[in-house]
C-alpha positions, 0 to 999 in steps of 0.5 A: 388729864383734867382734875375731874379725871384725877378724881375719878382715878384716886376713888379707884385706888390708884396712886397719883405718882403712878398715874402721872407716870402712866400719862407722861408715856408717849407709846399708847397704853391702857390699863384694867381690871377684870371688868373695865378700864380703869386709866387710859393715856392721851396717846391711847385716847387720840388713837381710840377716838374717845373722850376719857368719861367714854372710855372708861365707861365701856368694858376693857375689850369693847373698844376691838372689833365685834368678832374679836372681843371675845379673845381680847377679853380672855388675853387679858384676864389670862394675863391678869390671872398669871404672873407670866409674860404672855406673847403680843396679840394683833387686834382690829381696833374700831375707833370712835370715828368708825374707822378700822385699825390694826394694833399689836397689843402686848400684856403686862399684868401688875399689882398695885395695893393688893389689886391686879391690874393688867397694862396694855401697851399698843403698836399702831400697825397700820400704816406698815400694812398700807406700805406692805399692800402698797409694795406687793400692787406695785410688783404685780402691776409692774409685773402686768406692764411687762406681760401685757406689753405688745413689744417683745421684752425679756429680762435678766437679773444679775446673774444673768438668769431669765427672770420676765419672757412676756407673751409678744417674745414668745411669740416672736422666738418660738420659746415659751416662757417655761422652757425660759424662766431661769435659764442663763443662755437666754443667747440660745433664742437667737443664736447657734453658738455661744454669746452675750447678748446686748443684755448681757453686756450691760450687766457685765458693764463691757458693752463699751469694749465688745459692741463693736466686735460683735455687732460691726459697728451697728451698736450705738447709744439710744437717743431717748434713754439714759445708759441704753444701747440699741441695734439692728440686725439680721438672725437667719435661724429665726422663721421662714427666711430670717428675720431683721430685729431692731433690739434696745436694752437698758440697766435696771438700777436698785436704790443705790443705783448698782445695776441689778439686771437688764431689759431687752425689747425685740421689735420685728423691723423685717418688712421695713427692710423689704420695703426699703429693698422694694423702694430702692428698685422703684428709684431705679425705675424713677430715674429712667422715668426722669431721663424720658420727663427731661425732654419733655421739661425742656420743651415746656421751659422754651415755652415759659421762656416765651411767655416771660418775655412777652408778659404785660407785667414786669418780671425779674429773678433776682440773686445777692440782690443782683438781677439775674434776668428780666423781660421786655416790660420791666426794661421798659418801665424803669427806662433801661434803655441799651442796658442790659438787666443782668447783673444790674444790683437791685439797690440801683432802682430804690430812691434810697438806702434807707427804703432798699434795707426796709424792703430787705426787712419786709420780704425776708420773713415772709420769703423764708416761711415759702409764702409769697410777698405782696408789697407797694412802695415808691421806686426810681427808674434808670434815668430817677423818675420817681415810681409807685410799683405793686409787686408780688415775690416768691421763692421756688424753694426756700431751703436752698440759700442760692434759691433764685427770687421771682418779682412781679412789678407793676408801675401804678404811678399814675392810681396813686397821684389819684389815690393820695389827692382823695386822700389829701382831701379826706384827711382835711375833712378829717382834721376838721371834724377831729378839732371839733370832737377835741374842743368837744372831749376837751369840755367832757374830760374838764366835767368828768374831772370837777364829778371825779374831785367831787365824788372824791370829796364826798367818799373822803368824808364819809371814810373820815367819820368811821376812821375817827370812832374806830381810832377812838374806840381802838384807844378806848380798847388800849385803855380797858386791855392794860388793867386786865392784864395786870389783874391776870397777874395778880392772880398768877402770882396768888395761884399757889394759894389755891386748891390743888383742883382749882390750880390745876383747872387754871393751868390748864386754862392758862396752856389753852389760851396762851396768855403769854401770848396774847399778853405780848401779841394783843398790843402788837395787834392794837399798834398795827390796827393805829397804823392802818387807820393812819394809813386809811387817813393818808390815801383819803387825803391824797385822793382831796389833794389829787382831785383839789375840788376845793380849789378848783380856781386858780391858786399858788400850789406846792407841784411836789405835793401835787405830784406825790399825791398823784403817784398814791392814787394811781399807784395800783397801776404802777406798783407791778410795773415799775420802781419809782425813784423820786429826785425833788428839787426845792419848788416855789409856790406856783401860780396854777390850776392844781387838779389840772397840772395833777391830771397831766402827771398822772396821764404822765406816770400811767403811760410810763408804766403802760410802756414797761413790758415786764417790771422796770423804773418810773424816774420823777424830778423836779427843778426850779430854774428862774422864773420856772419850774419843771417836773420830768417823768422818765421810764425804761421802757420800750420807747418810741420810734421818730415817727410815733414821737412826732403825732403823740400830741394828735388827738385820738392818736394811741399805740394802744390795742383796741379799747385799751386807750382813747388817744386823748390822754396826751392831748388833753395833757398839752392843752392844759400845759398851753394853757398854763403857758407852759410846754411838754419836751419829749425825747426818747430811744426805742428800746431804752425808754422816754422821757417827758418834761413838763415847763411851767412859770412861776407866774404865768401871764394867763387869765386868772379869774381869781386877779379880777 
């Protein structure tokens, strides 16, 4: 309580010890005379809502709902009027946010200094309510869910007594659930004699022992529910003719998991049988159907017999890559000669195992998803002429293994001579126009890099003068935040010099600010703000490092310096990709131009990162060996096949999706290393990662504007 409310308490005429007493008790209670409230602790205010001046001012019964105040006000004055105990009342308190609770309020009457007073002590019942209201929904929905379930279910509790009959068993016994409630022979529904039934087993825990002899073996475990049998069987006594039910019943479990009852749901499967009867008898009539259709297939397979042999395309059937047959054209396209198809392997009419094992793994995938092959590739003939073939490829049911292959061949030799000298001529074209966009991007990418440093330089700038008065003013702050603290301390220690309100008031102030705290947490504060700024000041001048626009010309660099520089600028790609691991060796100063070379190790690092598919490790390192230096950038990442290693250095090349790259990267990359008179080595293993080695002199012998 605030000095003012202890005040407030000591003009009533309360002792302080008593009202200390009444505040440190953490249950909620409220104390009053004949009229008013005269004390209230922080418990009983948080769960009234009211600030104290407000809850004191109001009369003792005005913080109940309107239509019960009345009897709150009569319990307390009896309780004041009698030295008896009187019994817990429950009362609808309406707090100060407006909301509604319910309280068990209980009376203590007691004198202090000739004065009776009358202690109430309250019990929030609220949330016990809830859980109550909560219980009691879940039972009836549970209970609708059982009733209005389509499916025919009963229940039985431990004792093995009907306790749930829904509508749909009803219906579909006959019985009603009056005449079941209750009843311990529930067996009577389905039976003439006495047995359990699945329900009855699952309780007794001896389904394991008795499904077999009781129902011949048709009992079994169900697939979808834990500890659950199920059957089907046929019950004579039930409508016209019997009826075959399929029957599933599950424990029913408390807490503790003691089975305290079981399920059971009928469903009605007898047309299903009938149906199945019904379609063993077509089957019959199916099969002498088939015996007339033979023929009449027969017939038809001479006539396909014909028209394969005498097609204008080739046609084999191939099985374990062995030809089991093949028509009058595909003999003569690969020159078979007297040489029978049959029997030939497949492997005999591929140039190579390395294109035989390729075809192998193009036609699987499409063959074993029943869709059919469309494929061109080069081919030999008996005799080994070279051949261009166009084939289609299907299987007639790819389920079976010993399924044959059918293959369509068609020799287009002669188009693709045609074909590939139109191409060749295209592509001269091509790589003419590609070396005059590449001279052209070479001098677009050398632009954009010198704007990129410049625009660098004038952000670094600008970011360096409010670094300077922030840092500046954070010291300044240190300066002015040490004194105060040691004028709080001295105050600290002259506190008990104080009145008692004004010590109390500064004790409080002191719990809601924490200065324990913020004595420890400010300089903390202060120390990471420096480190920031230090950190700020690191970036930018690793952006003017990277971008080197005061150097643009040739110079004697530091490549390591170059190179981690280059890492913290393109570190956002790179940090959710991979781990970098650096190995530098000791480098001399080298002769070049330092944003170009830090231009190279960037394209370097990023595709590194852009070739790990999950998280991975970027290794960087540098040797000096003679005359030279090199700087290698290895990943392990996905790698790259012989073919694609061979065109990574083309322009306008790139493995990438659509508008993720250009293909100019590694280009541009080789340029500036030739230029340097330097070389890029490159070796790498699908699947286990590349690696890039870039060759620089020490002094190269290039024009160097800067030598005159």
């Amino acid at each position: 309580m605030t000095a003012r409310d202890l005040a407030q308490l000591a003009d009533e005429g309360l002792p302080s010890y008593l009202v200390a007493a009444w505040g440190a008790v953490t249950t909620p209670l409220l104390v009053h005379d004949e009229h008013r409230i005269v004390h209230a602790n922080a418990a009983m205010l948080r769960l009234l809502g009211y600030e104290t001046g407000a809850l004191l001012a109001m009369p003792f019964e005005a913080w109940a709902v309107p239509e019960q105040r009345e009897a709150l006000r009569q319990y307390g004055l009896h309780a004041i009027a009698h030295e008896t105990l009187p019994p817990a009342i429950e009362v609808e308190a309406e707090t100060g946010s407006g909301s509604i609770r319910a309280l068990e309020v209980t009376a203590r009457p007691y004198v202090v200094q000739g004065r009776r007073l009358n202690v109430l002590t309250v019990q929030d019942l609220s949330d016990s309510r809830h859980v109550q209201t909560s219980l009691l929904n879940v039972g009836r929905v549970l209970h609708q869910i059982i009733e209005n379930n389509p499916v025919a279910s009963f229940v039985l509790d431990a004792e093995h007594r009907v306790t749930h009959w829904n509508a749909a068993c009803s219906k579909l016994t006959g019985i009603d659930a009056f005449d079941m409630m209750g009843r311990r022979d529930a067996w009577t529904a389905f039976y003439s004699e006495a047995r359990p039934l699945l329900a009855d087993l699952i309780i007794d825990g001896t389904i394991e022992v008795q499904c077999v002899p009781l129902y011949e073996g048709r009992c079994r475990r169900s697939e979808t529910i834990d500890d659950a049998y199920e059957v089907e069987a046929f019950f004579p006594r039930m409508a016209d003719g019997g009826r075959w039910l399929f029957f599933t019943a599950a424990p029913l479990l408390d807490a503790q998991g003691t089975v305290v009852g079981a399920i059971e749901t009928l469903q009605d499967v007898t047309q299903r049988r009938r149906a199945e009867e019904e379609l063993r008898r077509h089957r019959a009539e199916l099969e002498e159907l088939v015996s007339e259709r033979t023929a009449e297939l027969l017939q038809t397979h001479h006539e396909l017999e014909a028209f394969l042999e005498n097609a204008s395309v080739g046609i084999v059937t191939t099985l374990h890559h062995r030809i089991v047959r093949g028509n009058r054209k595909f003999a003569e396209i690969f020159e078979l000669g007297e040489t029978p198809a049959s029997g030939t392997p497949t492997r005999t009419f591929f140039c190579s195992d390395e294109d035989f094992q390729a075809l192998d793994e193009v036609a699987y995938p499409v063959l074993s998803r029943g869709k059919s092959l469309h494929h061109e590739m080069e081919m030999q003939s008996m005799s080994g002429k070279r051949l261009w073939i166009q084939m289609i490829a299907y299987v007639a049911n790819p389920q079976d293994r010993l399924a044959r292959i059918w293959w369509l061949l068609q020799d287009r030799t002669e188009e693709r001579r045609v074909q590939q000298a139109l191409a060749e001529n295209y592509e001269r074209i091509k790589l003419t126009n590609t070396r005059l966009e590449e001279a052209q991007n070479q001098l677009l990418q050398a632009e954009k890099m010198a704007s990129i440093g410049q625009l660098a330089a004038g952000v670094a700038h600008e970011i360096n003068n409010p670094i300077g008065f922030v840092s500046s003013n954070l010291g300044t702050l240190r300066g002015y935040v040490e004194p105060m603290f040691g004028l709080l301390d001295a105050m600290q220690s002259a506190i008990v010099e104080l009145p008692e309100p004004v010590r109390a008031a500064l004790k409080e102030l002191d719990r809601r600010i924490d200065l324990a705290f913020v004595k420890e947490d400010l300089p903390q504060l202060l120390d990471e703000s420096e480190d920031g700024l230090v950190r700020v000041k690191k970036i930018v001048q690793d952006l003017k490092d990277f971008s080197r626009v005061d150097h643009a010309e040739w110079q004697d660099a530091d490549l390591n310096a170059g190179l981690d520089s280059t890492l913290n600028v393109v570190m956002n790609e790179v940090k959710y990709k991979a781990e970098v691991r650096k190995d530098y060796g000791a480098l001399p100063p080298v002769r070049c131009i330092a944003a170009q070379l830090n231009q190279v190790f960037m394209n370097l690092i990023v595709n590194a990162a852009h070739a790990i598919p999950q998280r991975g490790e970027i290794r960087l390192t540098t040797r000096g060996e003679g005359d030279w230096v090199w700087v290698q950038v290895e990943d392990t990442g996905t790698g790259m096949s012989e073919e694609v290693r061979r065109r990574i250095f083309e322009p306008f090349f790139t493995t990438k999706p659509v508008g993720k790259g250009t293909g100019l990267g590694l280009s541009l990359s080789y340029s500036i290393v030739q230029k340097h008179a330097g070389r890029i080595e490159v070796e790498s293993t699908p699947g286990k990662g590349t690696r890039f080695r870039v060759w620089v002199p020490v002094k190269p012998q290039v024009a160097d504007p800067s030598q005159g």
